[in-house]
C-alpha positions in Angstrom: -54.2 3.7 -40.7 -53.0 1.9 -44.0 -54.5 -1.7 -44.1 -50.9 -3.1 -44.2 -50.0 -1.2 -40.7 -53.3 -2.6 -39.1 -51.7 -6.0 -39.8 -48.7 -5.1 -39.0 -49.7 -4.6 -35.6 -52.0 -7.5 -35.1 -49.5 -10.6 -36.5 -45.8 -9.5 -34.8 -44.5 -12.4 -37.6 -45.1 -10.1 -40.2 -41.7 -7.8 -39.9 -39.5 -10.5 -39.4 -40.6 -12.4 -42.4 -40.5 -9.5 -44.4 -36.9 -8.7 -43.3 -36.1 -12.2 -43.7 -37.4 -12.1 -47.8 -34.8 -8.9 -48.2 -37.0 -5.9 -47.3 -35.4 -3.1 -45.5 -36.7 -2.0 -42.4 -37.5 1.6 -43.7 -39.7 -0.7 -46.4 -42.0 -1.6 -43.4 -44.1 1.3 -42.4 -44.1 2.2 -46.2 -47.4 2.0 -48.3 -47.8 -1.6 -49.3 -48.5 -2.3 -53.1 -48.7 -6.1 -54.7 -47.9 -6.3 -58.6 -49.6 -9.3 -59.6 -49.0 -10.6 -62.9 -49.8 -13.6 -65.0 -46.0 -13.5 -65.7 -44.5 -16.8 -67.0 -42.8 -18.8 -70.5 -46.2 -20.4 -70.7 -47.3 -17.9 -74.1 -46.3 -15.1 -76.1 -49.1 -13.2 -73.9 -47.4 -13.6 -70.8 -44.1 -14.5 -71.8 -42.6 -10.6 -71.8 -44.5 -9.7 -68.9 -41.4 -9.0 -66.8 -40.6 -6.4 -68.1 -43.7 -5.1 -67.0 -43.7 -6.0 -63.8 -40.6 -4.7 -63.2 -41.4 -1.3 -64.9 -44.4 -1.5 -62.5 -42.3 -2.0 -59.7 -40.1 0.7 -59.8 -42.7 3.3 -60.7 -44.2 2.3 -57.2 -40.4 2.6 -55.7 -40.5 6.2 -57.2 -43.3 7.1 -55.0 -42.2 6.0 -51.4 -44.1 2.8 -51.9 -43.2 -0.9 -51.5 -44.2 -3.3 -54.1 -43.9 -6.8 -54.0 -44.2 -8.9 -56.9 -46.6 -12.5 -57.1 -47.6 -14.2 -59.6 -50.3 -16.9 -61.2 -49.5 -17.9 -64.4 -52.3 -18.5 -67.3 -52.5 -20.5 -69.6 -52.8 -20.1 -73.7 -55.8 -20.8 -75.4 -54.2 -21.2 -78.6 -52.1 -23.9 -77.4 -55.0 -25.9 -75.7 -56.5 -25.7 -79.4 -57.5 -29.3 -80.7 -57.3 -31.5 -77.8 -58.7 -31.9 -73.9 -56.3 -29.1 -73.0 -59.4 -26.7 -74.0 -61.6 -28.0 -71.4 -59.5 -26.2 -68.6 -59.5 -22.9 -70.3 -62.7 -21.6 -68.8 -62.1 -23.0 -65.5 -58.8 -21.5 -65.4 -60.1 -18.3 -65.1 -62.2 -19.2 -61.8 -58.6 -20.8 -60.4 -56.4 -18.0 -61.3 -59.1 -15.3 -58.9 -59.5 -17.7 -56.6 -55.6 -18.0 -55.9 -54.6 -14.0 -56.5 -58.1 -13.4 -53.7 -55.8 -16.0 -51.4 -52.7 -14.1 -51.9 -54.0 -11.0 -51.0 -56.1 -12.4 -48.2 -53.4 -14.6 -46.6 -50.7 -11.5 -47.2 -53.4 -7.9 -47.0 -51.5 -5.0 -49.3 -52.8 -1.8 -49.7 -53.1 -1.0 -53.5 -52.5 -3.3 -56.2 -50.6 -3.2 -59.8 -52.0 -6.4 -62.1 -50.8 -7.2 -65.2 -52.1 -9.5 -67.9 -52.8 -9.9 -71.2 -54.9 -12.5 -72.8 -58.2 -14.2 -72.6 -58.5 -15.8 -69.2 -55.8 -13.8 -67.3 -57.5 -10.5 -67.7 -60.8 -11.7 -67.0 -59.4 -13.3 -63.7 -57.8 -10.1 -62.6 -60.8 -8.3 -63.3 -62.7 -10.8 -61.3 -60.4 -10.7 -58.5 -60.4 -7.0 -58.8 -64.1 -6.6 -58.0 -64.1 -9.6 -55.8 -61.4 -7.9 -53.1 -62.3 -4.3 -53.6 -59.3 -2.9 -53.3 -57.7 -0.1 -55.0 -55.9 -1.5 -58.0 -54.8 -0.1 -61.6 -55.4 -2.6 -64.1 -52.3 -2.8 -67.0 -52.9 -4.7 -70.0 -49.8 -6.6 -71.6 -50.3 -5.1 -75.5 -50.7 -6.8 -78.9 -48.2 -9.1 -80.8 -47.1 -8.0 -84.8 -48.9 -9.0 -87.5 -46.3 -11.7 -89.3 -45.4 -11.3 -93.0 -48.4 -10.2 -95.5 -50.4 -9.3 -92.7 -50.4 -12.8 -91.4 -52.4 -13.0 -88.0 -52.7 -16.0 -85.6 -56.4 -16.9 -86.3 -55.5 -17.8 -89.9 -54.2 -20.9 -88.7 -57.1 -22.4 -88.5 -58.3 -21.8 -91.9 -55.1 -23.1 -93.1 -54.8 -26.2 -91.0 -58.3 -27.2 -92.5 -56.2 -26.4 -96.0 -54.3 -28.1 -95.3 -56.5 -31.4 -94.3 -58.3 -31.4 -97.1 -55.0 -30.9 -99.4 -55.2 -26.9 -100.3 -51.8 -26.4 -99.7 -48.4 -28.3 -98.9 -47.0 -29.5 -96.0 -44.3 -26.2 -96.6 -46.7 -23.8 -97.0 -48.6 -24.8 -93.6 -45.6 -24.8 -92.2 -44.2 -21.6 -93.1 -47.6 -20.0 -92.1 -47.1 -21.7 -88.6 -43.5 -20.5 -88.4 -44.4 -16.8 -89.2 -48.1 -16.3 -87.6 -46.8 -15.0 -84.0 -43.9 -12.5 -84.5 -43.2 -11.3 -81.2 -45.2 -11.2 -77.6 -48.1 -10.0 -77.0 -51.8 -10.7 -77.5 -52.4 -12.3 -80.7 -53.3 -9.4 -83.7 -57.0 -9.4 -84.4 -59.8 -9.1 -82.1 -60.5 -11.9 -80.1 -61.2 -12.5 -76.7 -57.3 -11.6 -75.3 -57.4 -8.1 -77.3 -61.0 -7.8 -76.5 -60.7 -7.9 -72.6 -58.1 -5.7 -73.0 -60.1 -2.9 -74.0 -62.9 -3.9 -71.8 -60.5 -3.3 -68.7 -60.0 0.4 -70.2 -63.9 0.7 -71.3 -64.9 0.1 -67.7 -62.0 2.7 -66.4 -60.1 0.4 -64.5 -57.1 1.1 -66.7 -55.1 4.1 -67.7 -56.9 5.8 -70.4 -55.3 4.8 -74.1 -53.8 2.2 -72.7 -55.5 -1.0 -74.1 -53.5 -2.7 -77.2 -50.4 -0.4 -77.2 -47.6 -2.5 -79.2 -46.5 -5.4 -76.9 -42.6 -4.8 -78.1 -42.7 -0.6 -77.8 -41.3 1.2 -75.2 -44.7 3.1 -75.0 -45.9 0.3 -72.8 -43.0 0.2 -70.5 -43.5 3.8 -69.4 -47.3 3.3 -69.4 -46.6 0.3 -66.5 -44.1 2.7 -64.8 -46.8 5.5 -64.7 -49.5 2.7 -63.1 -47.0 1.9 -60.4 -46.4 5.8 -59.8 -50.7 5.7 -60.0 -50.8 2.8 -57.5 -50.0 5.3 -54.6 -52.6 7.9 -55.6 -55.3 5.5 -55.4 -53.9 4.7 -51.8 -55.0 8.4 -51.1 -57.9 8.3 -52.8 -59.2 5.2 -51.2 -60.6 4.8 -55.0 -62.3 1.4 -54.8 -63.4 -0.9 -57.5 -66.9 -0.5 -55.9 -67.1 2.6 -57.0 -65.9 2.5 -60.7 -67.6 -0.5 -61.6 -71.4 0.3 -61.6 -74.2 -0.7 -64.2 -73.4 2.6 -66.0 -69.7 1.7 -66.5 -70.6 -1.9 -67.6 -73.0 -0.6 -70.0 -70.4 1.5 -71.7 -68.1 -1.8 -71.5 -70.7 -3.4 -73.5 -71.2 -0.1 -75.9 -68.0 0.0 -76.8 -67.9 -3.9 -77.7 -70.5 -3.4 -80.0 -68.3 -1.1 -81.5 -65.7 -3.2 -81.7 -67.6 -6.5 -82.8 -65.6 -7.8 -79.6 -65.5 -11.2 -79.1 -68.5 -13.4 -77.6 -66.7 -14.8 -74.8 -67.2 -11.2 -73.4 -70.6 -12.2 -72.6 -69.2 -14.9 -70.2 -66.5 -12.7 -69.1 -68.5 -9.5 -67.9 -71.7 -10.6 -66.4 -68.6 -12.9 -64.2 -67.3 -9.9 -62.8 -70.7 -8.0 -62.2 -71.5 -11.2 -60.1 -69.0 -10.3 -57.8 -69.9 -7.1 -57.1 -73.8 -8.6 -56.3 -75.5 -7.8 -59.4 -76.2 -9.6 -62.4 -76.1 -8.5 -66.3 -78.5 -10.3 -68.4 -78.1 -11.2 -72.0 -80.8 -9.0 -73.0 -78.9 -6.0 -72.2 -76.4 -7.3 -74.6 -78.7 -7.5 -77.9 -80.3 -4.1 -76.6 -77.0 -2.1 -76.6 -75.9 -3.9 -79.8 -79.1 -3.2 -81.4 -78.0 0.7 -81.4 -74.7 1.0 -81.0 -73.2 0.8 -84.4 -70.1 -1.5 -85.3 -67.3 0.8 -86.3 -64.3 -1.2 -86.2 -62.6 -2.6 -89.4 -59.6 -5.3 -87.5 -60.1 -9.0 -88.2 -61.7 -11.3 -87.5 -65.0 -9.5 -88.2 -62.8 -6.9 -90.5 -59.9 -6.5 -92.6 -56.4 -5.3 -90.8 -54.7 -6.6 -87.7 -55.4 -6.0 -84.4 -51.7 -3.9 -84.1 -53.2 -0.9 -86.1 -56.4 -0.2 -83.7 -53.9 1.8 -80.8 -52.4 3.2 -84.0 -55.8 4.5 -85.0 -56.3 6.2 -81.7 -57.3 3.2 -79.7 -60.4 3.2 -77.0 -60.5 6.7 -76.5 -61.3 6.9 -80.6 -63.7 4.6 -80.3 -65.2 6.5 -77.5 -65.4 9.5 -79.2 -67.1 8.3 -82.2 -69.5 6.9 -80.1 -69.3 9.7 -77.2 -72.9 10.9 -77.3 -74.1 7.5 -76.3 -71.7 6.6 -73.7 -72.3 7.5 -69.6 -69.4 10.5 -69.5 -69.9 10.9 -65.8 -68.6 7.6 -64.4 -65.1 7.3 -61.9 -62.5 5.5 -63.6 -59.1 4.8 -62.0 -57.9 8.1 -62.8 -59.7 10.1 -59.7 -61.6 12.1 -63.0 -64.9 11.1 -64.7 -64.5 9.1 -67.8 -65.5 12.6 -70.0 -62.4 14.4 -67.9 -60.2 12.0 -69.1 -61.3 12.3 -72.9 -61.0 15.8 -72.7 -57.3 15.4 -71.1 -56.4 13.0 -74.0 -57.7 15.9 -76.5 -55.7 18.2 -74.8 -52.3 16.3 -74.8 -50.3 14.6 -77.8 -51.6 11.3 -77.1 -53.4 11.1 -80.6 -50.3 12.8 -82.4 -48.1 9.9 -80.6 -50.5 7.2 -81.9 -50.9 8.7 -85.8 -47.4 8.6 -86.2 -47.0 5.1 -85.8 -50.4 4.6 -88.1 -48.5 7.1 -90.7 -45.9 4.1 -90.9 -48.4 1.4 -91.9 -49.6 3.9 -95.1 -53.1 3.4 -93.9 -55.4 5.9 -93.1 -57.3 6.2 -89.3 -60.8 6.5 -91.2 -60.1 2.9 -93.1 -59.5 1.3 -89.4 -61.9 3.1 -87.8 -65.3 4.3 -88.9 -67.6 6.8 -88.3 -71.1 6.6 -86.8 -72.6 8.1 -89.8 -70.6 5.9 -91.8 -70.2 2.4 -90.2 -69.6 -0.6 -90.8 -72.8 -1.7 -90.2 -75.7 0.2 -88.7 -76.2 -2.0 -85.5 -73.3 -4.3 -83.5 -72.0 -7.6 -83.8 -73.5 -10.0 -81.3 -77.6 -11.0 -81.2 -79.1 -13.0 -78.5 -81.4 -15.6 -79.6 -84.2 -17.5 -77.9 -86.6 -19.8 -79.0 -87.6 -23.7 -77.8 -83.7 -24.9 -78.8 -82.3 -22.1 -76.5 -85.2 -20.7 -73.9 -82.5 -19.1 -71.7 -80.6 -17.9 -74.8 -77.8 -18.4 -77.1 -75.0 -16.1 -78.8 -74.3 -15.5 -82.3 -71.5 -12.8 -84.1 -74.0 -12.1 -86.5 -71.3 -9.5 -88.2 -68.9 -12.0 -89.4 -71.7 -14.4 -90.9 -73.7 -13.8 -94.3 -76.4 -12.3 -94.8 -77.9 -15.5 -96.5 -77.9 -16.9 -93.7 -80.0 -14.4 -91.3 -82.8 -16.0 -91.7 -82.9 -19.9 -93.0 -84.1 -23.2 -91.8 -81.7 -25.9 -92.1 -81.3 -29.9 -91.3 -80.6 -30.7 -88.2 -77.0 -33.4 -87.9 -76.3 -33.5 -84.2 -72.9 -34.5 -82.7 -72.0 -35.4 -78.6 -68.6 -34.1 -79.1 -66.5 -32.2 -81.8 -64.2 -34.6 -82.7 -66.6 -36.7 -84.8 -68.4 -33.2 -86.1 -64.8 -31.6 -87.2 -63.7 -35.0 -89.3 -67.6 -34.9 -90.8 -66.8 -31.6 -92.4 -63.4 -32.0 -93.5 -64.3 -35.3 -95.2 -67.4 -33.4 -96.5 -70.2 -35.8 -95.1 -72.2 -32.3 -94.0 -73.5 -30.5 -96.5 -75.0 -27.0 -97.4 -78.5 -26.7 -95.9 -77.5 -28.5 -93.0 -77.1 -27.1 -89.3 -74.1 -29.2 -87.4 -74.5 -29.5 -83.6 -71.9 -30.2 -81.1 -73.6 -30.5 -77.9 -72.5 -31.7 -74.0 -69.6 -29.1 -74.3 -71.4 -26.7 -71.9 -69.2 -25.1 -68.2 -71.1 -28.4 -66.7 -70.4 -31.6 -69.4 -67.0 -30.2 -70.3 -65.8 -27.2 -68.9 -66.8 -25.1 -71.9 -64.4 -25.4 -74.7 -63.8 -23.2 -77.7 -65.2 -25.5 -81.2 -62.6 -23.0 -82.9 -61.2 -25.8 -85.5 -64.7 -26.9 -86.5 -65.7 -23.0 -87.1 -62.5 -22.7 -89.5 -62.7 -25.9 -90.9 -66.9 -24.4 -92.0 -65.3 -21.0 -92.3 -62.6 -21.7 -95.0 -64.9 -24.4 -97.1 -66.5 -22.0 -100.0 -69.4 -24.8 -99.9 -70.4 -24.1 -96.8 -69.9 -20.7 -95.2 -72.4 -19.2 -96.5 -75.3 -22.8 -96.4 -74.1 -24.1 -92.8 -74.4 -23.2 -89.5 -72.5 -24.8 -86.3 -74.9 -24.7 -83.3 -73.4 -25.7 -79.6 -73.6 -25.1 -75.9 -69.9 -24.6 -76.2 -68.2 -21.0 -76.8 -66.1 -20.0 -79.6 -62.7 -18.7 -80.1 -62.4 -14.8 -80.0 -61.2 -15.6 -83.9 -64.3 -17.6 -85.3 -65.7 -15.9 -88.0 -68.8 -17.5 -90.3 -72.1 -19.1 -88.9 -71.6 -20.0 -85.6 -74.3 -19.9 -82.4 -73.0 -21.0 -79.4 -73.6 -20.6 -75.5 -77.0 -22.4 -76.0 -78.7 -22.4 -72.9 -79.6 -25.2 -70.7 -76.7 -27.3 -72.0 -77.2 -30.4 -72.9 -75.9 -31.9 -69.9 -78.6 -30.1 -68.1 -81.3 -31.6 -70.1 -81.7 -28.9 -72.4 -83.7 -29.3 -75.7 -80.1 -29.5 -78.0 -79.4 -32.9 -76.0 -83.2 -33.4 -77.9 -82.2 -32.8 -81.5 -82.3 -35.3 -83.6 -80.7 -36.4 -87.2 -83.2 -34.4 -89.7 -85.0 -31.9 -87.8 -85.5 -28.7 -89.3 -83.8 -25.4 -87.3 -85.0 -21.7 -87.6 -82.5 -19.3 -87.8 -84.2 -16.1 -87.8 -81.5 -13.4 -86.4 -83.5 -10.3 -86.9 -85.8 -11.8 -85.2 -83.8 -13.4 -82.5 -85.4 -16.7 -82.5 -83.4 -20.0 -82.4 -85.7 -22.6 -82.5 -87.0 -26.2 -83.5 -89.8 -26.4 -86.3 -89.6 -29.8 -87.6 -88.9 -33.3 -87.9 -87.7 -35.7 -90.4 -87.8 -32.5 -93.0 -91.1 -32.0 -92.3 -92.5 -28.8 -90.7 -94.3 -28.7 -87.8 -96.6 -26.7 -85.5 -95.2 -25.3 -81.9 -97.9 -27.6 -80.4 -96.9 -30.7 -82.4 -93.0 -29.6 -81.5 -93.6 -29.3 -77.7 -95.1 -32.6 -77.6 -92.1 -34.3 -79.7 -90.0 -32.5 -77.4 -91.7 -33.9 -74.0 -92.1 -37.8 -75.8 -87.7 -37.3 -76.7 -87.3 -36.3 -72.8 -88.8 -39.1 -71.4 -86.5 -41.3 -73.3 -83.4 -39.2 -72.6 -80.9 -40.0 -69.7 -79.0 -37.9 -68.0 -75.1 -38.5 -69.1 -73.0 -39.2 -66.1 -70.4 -36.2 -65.4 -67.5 -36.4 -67.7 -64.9 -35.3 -64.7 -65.4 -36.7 -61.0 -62.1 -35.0 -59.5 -59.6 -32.2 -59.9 -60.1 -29.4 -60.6 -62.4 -30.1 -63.8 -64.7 -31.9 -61.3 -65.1 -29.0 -59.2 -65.7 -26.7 -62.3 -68.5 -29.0 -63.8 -69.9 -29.4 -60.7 -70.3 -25.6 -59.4 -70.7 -24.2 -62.7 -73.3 -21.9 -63.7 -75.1 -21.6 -67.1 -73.3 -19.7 -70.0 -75.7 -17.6 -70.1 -74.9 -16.0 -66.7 -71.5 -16.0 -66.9 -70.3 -19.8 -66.7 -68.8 -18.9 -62.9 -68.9 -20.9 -60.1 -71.2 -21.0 -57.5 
């Protein structure tokens, strides 16, 4: 008996209410599908999302099933940018599972349709995907245009520090602002919102080729209609998230972000959503797979063109293939077929003929967007875990989108407790090359976790200092940031960790081959590990522990429960 039915029979409200919110009483003994959807005017990544939902809902109609639409609404990171408003970002993703788990618990359904599109929304339905275990088809919300010139979203940054230091007018800031988000959808480059879209296809909880389609194409309207149709067939099949989602699938999650020099929040956002299903992902399996998967994808901000052009280029299932002899072909996805079935049905139909003829449009060719294995981008992918004495449970650096000068340096140490104070330092150039700007106390636990995304541009776009500066934090970065920039260190500061240690004119090792992050010396003068320990253990004695920055709400809860980036930065 469908799940719905069982209920049916044990709470005799449940027809009458039904009835009473317009169902029909044929609608009642029908299978039971609920499209959730992050559907609101909060963003441009959620703001068409309607249509979506609706196509969603009538593909479900077409197959004898009844859908009924909910909704949680997410919020933007972009718009949270440069204030408190980023401290809730990370925590909203905990929130929005937590309330789609009690929708569906309160209100059982037997299949689900969920629709987002952008940074925490996806990883929220994900969550609550593996978290409920039942049969759902994942449809991601597409990407935006680029705006005039190529003009993508995460430029902004670079501009707005432009513009503080006096680069450009007050017109030319403005025109960039007026033009940088042309229509709906995720923001064009790879960041975190266009990068947890492909990680929903990469672990086969969406329909294959699906990830990134053009938010404002009629492509993704049929492709919704087709999940609602799918929706029933997973009813039959009983095909659970349990049983896509296994170590094997996660690991070609993770290969195909190294291919894609995906954003580091995916290293919060996946080991999260193992954690449901009881098993854990550790960073090392990150560096591994990124030490020998090769990075292949040229879209900003780690490459040149925006993030529209990657479906154009064939999407994740050209990215697959490039990389097909490393990847596990014989894991379930949502289709019912093995994720090498799938390929093969995508070779088979015109689904790469559809996509080229929109890339033939742009007058750029597939092999400038996406590269081969023998000829990458470079030989090994984006992300490196480091670990040393400033980061003994690890920290996270895009190593692709920072110089090679500075791979291995050792810089001065100029610590901050929050990143107002360290942003205004750089744009009034009172940090200089050689020197290694900390932002610390912005862990899941002192603040929630915020992005440091203005400080990265504002280093990012100064020629002085891109390539002779590095920003260190126990914060996260934007999906955008691009240049020298280590973050997730681990234990925060707010734990006691040794960044709440550093002090004005210690020297940091940055030795990325090498993956060491570490403290090797004080007052500019070099030091032995035995001679750093003990500095370290004398600092600790002196330090106090800062008392929590939120008591209530729902950013007290968060800070409270919250677990270290390095695990996922969930609650528990």
């Amino acid at each position: 008996m469908l799940k719905s039915q069982n209920i049916r029979q044990k709470a005799s409200e449940m027809d009458p209410l039904r009835l009473g919110a317009g169902w029909k009483i044929e609608d009642l003994g029908k299978p039971q599908v609920i499209i959730e959807s992050t559907f609101g005017h909060s963003h441009p990544g959620s703001a068409h999302l309607d249509v979506l939902v609706e196509a969603a809902f009538c593909g479900v109609m077409d197959k004898e099933g009844k859908p009924a639409k909910y909704f949680v609404t997410d919020i933007c990171d972009g718009q949270a940018q440069g204030h408190d408003g980023m401290n809730y970002s990370l925590p909203s993703r905990e929130y929005i599972t937590d309330m789609i788990e009690l929708q569906v618990g309160a209100t059982p359904f037997d299949a689900g349709v969920f629709i987002s599109t952008c940074d925490k929304g996806i990883p929220a339905h994900l969550k609550a995907i593996a978290r409920l275990d039942m049969p759902v088809v994942m449809v991601t919300g597409g990407i935006m245009k680029a705006g005039p010139n190529m003009l993508t979203l995460e430029q902004i940054g670079m501009y707005s520090a432009k513009h503080a230091r006096k680069e450009i007018t007050q017109e030319e800031f403005t025109s960039f602002k007026h033009n940088a988000c042309p229509s709906c959808g995720a923001c064009s480059f790879m960041g975190t919102a266009a990068t947890m879209q492909v990680m929903s296809e990469a672990l086969g909880l969406s329909l294959p080729g699906t990830a990134l389609m053009s938010a404002t194409s009629r492509d993704i309207e049929d492709m919704a209609r087709r999940a609602g149709e799918h929706a029933l067939k997973i009813i039959e099949l009983d095909l659970r998230p349990s049983k896509i989602l296994t170590m094997k699938a996660f690991e070609n999650a993770i290969m195909v972000h190294a291919a894609i020099a995906g954003s580091t929040n995916t290293l919060l956002h996946l080991p999260a959503i193992a954690h449901e299903l009881g098993f854990e992902i550790e960073p090392e399996l990150f560096d591994q797979i990124h030490r020998k998967i090769p990075y292949i994808l040229n879209i900003r901000p780690s490459g040149f063109y925006p993030g529209e052009y990657f479906w154009y280029a064939g999407g994740v299932p050209a990215i697959m293939e490039e990389i097909r002899d490393y990847l596990h072909l014989d894991v379930l996805t949502i289709t019912g077929k093995t994720l090498g079935e799938n390929l093969e049905d995508l070779s088979n139909s015109n689904y790469y003929e559809k996509c080229n003829q929109y890339l033939k449009e742009t007058g750029v060719k597939k092999e400038d967007i996406i590269k081969t294995v023998e000829n990458p981008i470079q030989n090994k992918g984006a992300v490196a875990i480091l670990k040393g004495n400033l980061a003994t449970e690890g920290a996270v650096v895009k190593h692709a989108a920072i110089s090679k000068k500075m791979h291995d340096v050792v810089l001065i140490a100029r610590p901050f407790d929050n990143e107002e104070e360290a942003l205004d330092a750089v744009l009034t150039k009172k940090i200089r090359p050689g020197e290694a700007v900390f932002i610390r106390y912005e862990g899941p636990k002192g603040s929630g976790m915020p992005e440091m995304f203005y400080t990265t541009e504002a280093i990012a776009s100064d020629p002085e200092l891109i390539e002779a500066v590095a920003l260190i934090t126990d914060g996260r970065f934007s999906g955008a940031t691009r240049g020298p920039a280590i973050g997730h260190v681990s234990p925060e500061a707010s734990e006691g960790g040794n960044i709440a240690l550093v002090q004005e004119g210690d020297l940091i090792k940055i030795d990325i081959p090498n993956r060491i992050l570490a403290i090797v010396g004080v007052n500019g003068e070099l030091k032995s590990e035995e001679e750093i320990e003990s500095i370290l253990l004398a600092r600790r004695e002196l330090w106090v522990k800062p008392e929590p920055k939120y008591s209530k709400g729902v950013l007290g809860v968060y800070t409270k429960l919250a677990v270290s980036p390095m695990k996922g930065g969930y609650m528990e």
